[in-house]
LOLUM-573935 format. One record per residue (C-alpha): x, y, z; residue number from 1. Coordinates in nm, 3 decimals. Each point is the difference from the previous one (the first is absolute). Layout:
BEGIN
X:X&Y:Y&Z:Z&n:NUM $
...
This chain:
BEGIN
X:0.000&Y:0.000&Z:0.000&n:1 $
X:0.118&Y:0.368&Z:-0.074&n:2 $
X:0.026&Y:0.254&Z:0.299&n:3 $
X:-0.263&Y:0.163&Z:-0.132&n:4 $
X:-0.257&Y:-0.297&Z:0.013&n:5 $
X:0.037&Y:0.036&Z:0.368&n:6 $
X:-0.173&Y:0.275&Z:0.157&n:7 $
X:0.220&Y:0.081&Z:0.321&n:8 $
X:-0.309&Y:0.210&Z:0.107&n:9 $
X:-0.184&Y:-0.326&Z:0.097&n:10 $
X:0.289&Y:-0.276&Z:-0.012&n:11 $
X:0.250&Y:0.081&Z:0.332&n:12 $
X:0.302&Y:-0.087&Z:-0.220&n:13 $
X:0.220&Y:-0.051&Z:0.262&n:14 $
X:-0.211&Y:-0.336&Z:0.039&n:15 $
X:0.093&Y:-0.108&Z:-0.305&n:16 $
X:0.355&Y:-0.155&Z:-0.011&n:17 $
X:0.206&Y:0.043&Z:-0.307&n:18 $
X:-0.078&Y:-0.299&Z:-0.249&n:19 $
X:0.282&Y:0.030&Z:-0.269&n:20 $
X:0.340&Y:0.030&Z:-0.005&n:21 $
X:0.016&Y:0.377&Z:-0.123&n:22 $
X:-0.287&Y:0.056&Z:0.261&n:23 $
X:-0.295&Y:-0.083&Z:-0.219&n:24 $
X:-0.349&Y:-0.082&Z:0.130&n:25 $
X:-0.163&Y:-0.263&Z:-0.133&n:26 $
X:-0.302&Y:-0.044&Z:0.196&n:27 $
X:-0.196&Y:0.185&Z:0.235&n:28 $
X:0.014&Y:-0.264&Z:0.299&n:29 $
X:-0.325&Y:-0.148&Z:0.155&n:30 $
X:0.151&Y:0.073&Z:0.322&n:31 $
X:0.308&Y:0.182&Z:0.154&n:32 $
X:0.311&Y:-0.267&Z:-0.014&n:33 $
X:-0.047&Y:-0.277&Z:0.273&n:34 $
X:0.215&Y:0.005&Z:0.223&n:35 $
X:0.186&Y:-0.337&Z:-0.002&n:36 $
X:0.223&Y:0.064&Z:0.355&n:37 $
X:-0.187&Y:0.064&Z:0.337&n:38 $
X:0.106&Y:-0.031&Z:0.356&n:39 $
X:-0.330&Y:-0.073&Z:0.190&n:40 $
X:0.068&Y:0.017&Z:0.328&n:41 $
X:-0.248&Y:-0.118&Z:0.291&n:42 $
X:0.013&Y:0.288&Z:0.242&n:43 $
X:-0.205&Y:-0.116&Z:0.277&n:44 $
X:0.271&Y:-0.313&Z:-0.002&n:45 $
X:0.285&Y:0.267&Z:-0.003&n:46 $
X:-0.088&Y:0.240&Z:0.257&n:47 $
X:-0.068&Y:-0.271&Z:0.236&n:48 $
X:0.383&Y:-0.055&Z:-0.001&n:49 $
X:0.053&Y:0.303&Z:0.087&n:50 $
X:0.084&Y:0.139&Z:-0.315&n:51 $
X:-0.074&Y:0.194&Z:-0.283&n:52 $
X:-0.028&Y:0.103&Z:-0.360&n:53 $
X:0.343&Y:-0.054&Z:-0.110&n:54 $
X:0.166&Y:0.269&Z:-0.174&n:55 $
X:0.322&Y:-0.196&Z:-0.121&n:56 $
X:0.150&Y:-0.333&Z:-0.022&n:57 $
X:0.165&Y:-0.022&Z:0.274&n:58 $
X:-0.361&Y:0.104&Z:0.217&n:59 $
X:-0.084&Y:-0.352&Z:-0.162&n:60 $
X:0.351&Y:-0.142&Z:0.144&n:61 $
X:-0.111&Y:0.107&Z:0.314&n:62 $
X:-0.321&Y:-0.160&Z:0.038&n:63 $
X:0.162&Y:-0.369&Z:-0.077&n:64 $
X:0.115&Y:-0.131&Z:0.354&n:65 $
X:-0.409&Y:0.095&Z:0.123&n:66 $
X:-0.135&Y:-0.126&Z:-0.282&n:67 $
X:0.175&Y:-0.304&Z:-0.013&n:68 $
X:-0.050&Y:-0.053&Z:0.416&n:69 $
X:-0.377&Y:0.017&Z:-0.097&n:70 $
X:0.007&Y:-0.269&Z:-0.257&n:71 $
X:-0.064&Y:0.225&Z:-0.266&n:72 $
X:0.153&Y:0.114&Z:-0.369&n:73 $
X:0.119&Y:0.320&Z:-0.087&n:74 $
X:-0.025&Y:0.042&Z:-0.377&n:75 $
X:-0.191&Y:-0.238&Z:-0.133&n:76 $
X:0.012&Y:-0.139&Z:-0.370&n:77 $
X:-0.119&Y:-0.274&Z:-0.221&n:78 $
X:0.347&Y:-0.100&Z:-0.063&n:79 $
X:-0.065&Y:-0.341&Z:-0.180&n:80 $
X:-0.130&Y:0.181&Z:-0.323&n:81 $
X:0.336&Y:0.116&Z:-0.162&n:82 $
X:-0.181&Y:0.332&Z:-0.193&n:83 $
X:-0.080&Y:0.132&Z:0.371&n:84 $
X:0.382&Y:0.043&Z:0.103&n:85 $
X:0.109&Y:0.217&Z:-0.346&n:86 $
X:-0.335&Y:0.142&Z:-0.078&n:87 $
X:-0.123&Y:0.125&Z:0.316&n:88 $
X:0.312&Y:0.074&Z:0.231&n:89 $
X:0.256&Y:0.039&Z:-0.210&n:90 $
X:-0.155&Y:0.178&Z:-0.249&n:91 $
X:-0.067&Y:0.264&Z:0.330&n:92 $
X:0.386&Y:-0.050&Z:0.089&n:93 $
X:0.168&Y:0.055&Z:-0.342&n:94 $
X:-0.197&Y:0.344&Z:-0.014&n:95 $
X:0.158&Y:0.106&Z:0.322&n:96 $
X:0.315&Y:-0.115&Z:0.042&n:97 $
X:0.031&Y:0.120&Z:-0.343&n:98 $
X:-0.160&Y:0.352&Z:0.044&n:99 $
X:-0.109&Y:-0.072&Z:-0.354&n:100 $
X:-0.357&Y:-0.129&Z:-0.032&n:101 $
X:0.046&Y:-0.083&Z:-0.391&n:102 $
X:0.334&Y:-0.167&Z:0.078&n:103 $
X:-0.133&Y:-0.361&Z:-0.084&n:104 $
X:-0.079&Y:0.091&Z:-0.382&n:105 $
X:0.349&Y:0.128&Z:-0.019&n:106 $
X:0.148&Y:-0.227&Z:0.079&n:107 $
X:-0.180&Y:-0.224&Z:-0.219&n:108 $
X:0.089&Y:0.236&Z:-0.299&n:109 $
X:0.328&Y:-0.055&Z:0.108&n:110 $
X:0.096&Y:0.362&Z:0.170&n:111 $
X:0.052&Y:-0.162&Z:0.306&n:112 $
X:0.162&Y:-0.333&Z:0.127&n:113 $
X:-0.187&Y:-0.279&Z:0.217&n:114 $
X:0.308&Y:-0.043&Z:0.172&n:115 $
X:0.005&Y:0.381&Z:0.126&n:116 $
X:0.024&Y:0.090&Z:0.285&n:117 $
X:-0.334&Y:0.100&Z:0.052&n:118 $
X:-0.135&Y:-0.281&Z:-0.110&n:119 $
X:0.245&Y:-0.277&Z:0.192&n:120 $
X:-0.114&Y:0.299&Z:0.345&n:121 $
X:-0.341&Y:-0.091&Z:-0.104&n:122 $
X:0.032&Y:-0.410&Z:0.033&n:123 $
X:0.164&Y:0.055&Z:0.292&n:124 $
X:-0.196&Y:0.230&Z:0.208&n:125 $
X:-0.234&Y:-0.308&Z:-0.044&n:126 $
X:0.231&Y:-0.214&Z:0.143&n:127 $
X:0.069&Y:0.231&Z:0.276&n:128 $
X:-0.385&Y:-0.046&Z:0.071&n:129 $
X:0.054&Y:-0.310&Z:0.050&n:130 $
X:0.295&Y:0.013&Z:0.195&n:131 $
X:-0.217&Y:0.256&Z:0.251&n:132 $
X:-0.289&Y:-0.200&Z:0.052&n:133 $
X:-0.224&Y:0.247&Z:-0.178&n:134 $
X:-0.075&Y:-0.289&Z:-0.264&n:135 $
X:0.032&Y:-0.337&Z:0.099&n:136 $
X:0.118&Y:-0.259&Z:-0.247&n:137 $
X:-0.324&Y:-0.202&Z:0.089&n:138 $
X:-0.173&Y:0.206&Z:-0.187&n:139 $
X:0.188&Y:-0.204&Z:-0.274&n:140 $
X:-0.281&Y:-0.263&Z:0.085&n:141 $
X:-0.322&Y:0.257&Z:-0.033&n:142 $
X:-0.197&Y:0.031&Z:-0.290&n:143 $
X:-0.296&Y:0.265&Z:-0.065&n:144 $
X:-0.245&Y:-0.082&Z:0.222&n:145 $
X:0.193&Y:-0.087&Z:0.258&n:146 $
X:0.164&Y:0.352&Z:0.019&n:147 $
X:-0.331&Y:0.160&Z:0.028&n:148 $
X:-0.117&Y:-0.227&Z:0.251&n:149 $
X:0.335&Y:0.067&Z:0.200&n:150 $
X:-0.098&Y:0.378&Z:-0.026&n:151 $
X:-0.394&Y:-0.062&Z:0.054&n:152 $
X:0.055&Y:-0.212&Z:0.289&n:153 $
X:0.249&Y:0.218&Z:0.143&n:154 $
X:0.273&Y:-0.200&Z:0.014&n:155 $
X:0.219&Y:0.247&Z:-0.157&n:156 $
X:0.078&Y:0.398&Z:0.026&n:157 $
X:0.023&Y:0.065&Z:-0.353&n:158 $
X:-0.096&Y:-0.190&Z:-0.328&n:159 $
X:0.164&Y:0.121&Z:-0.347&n:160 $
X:-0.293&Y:-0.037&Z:-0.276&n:161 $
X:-0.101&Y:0.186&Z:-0.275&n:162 $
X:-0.333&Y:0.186&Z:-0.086&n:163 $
X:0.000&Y:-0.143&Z:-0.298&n:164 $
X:0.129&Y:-0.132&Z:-0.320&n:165 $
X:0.338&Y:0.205&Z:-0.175&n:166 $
X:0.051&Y:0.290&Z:-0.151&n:167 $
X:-0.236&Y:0.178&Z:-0.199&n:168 $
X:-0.350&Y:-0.005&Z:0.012&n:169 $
X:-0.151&Y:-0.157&Z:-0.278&n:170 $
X:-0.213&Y:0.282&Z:-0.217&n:171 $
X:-0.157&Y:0.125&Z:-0.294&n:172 $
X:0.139&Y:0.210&Z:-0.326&n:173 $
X:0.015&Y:0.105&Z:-0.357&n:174 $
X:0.159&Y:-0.194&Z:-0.262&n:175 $
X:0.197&Y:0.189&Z:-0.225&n:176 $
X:-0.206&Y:-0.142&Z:-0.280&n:177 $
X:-0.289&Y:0.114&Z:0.200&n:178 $
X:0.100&Y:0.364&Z:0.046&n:179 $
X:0.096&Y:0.047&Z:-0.335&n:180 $
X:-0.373&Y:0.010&Z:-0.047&n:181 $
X:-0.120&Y:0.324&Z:0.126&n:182 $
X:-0.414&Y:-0.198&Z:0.045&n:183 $
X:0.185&Y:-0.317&Z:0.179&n:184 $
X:0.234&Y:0.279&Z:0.177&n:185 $
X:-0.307&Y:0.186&Z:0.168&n:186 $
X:-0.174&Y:-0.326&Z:0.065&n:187 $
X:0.311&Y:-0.155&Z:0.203&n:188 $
X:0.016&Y:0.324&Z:0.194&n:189 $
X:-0.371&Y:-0.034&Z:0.073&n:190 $
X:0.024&Y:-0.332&Z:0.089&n:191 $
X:0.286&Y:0.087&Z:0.254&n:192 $
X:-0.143&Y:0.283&Z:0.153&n:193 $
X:-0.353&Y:-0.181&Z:0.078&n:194 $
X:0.210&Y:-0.287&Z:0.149&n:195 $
X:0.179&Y:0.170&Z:0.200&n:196 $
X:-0.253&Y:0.219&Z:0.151&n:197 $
X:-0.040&Y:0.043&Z:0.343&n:198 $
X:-0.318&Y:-0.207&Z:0.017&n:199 $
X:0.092&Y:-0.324&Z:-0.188&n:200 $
X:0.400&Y:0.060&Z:0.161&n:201 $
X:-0.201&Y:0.026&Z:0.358&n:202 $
X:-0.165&Y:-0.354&Z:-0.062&n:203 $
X:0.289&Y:-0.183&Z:-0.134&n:204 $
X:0.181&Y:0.105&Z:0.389&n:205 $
X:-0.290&Y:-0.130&Z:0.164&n:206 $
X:-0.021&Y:-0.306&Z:-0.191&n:207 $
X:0.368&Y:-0.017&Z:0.091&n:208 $
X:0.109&Y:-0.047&Z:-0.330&n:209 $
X:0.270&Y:0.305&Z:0.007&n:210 $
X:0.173&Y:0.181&Z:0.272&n:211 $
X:0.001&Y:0.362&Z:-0.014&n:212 $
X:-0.095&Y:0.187&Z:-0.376&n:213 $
X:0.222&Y:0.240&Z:-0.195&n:214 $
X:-0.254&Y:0.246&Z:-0.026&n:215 $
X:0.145&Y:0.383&Z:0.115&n:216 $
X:-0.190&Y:0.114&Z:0.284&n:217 $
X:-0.190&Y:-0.306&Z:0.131&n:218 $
X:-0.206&Y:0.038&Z:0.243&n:219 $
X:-0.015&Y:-0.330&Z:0.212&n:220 $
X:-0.383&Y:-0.070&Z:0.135&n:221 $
X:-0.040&Y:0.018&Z:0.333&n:222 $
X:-0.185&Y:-0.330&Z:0.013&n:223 $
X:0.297&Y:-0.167&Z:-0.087&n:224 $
X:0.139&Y:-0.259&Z:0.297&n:225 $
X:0.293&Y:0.176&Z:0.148&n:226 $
X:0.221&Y:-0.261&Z:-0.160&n:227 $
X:-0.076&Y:0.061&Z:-0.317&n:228 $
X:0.057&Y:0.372&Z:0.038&n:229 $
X:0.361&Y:-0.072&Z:0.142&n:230 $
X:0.052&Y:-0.219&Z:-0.247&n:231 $
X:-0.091&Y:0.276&Z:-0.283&n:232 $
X:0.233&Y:0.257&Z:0.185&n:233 $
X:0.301&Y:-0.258&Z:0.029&n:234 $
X:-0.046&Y:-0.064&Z:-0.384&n:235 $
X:-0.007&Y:0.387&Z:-0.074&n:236 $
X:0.368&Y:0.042&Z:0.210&n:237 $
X:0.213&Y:-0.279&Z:-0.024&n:238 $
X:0.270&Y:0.050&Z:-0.223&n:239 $
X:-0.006&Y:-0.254&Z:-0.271&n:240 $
X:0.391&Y:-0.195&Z:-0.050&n:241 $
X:0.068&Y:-0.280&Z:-0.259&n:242 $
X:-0.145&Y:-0.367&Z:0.049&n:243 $
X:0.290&Y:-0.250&Z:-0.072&n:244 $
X:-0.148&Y:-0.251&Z:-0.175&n:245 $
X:-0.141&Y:0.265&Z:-0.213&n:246 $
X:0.323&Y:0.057&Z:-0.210&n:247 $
X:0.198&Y:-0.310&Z:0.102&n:248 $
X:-0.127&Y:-0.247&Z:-0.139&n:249 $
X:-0.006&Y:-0.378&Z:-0.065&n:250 $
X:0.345&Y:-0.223&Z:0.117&n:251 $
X:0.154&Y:0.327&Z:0.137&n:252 $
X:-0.305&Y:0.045&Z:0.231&n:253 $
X:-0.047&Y:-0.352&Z:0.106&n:254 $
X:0.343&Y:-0.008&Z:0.069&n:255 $
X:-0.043&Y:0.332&Z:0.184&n:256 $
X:-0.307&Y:-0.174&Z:0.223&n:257 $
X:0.160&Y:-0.265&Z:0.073&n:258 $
X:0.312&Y:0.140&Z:0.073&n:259 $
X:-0.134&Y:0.196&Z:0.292&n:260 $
X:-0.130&Y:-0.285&Z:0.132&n:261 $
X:0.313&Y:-0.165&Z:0.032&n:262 $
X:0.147&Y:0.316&Z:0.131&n:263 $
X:-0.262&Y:-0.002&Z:0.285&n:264 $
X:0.093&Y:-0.378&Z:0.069&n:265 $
X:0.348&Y:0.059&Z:-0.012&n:266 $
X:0.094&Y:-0.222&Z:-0.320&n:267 $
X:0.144&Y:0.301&Z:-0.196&n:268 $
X:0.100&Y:0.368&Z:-0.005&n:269 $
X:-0.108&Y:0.309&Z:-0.113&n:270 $
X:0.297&Y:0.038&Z:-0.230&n:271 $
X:-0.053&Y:-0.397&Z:-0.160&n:272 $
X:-0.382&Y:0.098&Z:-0.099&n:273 $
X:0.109&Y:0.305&Z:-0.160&n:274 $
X:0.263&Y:-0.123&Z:-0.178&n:275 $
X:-0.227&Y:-0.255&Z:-0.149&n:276 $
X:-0.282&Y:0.231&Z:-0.077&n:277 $
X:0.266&Y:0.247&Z:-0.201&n:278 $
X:0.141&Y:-0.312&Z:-0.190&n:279 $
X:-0.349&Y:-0.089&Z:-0.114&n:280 $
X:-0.099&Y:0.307&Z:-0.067&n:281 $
X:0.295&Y:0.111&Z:-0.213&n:282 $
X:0.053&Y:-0.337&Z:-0.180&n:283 $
């Protein structure tokens, strides 16, 4: 889609992530991006240690020798699925450590290394999780549901999850066939506008079929259940860094998965996955 398809008068473009490599638009999402990291944390459970929010890492250090005393988990994670390691925590680790949140696709395109340093920093701050106690390497042995029900039952502080899906939102546009046809042009627009309009955008978040909409100046209905309506405010501010398994793909991101897995266990280092995942990559 052109810029000019897009009227920034009723579409809050700073919803809508770039699409293209030159910063192109392609779509005008359904939904703002979801967001594919989250830290839910049980705060009830939390503050009845004696502690709270944390504010850094090392907040989360701290709460390990009480936690642990109690019987309970820290950070928990559904470690037996591979994609949750790269796609969900390190994807939120590379971005950091990094300070660049479009540093995966790099180095995909080959401007950065695998084996750099921010990258080898990132596999290891998750081994330095482990190492703390703020992950345990039985969560090696959870799957999905049981790291909700660890979270739901209360049997852990925190629970990493997402909110959910990857990336971008999956949406509507014009073809360029299509807009080169000033009747099939207006008619797309049309078609946009009515379905994004704040009546058929305010059914779809009740239904709960999208998160929060990319409609400028929304105004969320106060019937809404005070979840939803945090959950459409946490949409509109988190800031949106690369998914992994996004631009890596195929052997390089199994090997990726994996890899972290073994890390956690203690079968190989941070340096030996990302070693392999540059050979594959480059060869």
């Amino acid at each position: 889609m052109r810029f000019s398809d897009i009227n920034n008068n009723y579409y809050n473009l700073d919803l809508i992530p770039a699409m293209g490599e030159n910063g192109e638009i392609w779509e005008i999402p359904i939904s703002t991006s979801i967001i594919n990291t989250v830290l839910y944390m049980n705060r009830e459970l939390v503050n009845s240690l004696g502690f709270s929010t944390p504010k850094t890492y090392q907040d989360l250090v701290d709460m390990v020798p009480k936690a642990r005393a109690a019987g309970l988990h820290i950070v928990s994670i559904n470690g037996i699925d591979g994609w949750t390691w790269g796609s969900c925590l390190l994807s939120c680790i590379i971005a950091r450590m990094s300070g660049d949140a479009h540093w995966v696709s790099k180095a995909v395109a080959g401007q950065r290394k695998f084996t750099d340093k921010a990258f080898i920093d990132s596999l290891t701050m998750i081994s330095q999780m482990i190492k703390d106690g703020v992950i345990s390497q039985e969560t090696l042995h959870f799957d999905y549901g049981t790291n909700i029900n660890n979270y739901n039952t209360e049997k852990a502080l925190f629970m990493v999850q997402g909110l959910w899906a990857a990336a971008v939102s999956p949406g509507y546009g014009l073809t360029k066939k299509g807009a080169s046809n000033p009747a099939v042009r207006e008619a797309g627009i049309r078609f946009l506008k009515y379905f994004n309009s704040y009546e058929a955008v305010t059914q779809r978040i009740r239904d709960g079929l999208i998160f929060a909409p990319v409609l400028k100046n929304y105004q969320i209905p106060e019937d809404l259940s005070p979840l939803m309506k945090q959950r459409i405010k946490f949409s509109w501010k988190a800031i949106n860094t690369e998914v992994i398994d996004i631009f890596l793909r195929g052997e390089p991101n199994d090997v990726l998965n994996a890899g972290i897995q073994k890390i956690v266990d203690g079968e190989a280092t941070p340096y030996q996955i990302a070693a392999e995942i540059e050979r594959l990559l480059r060869n």
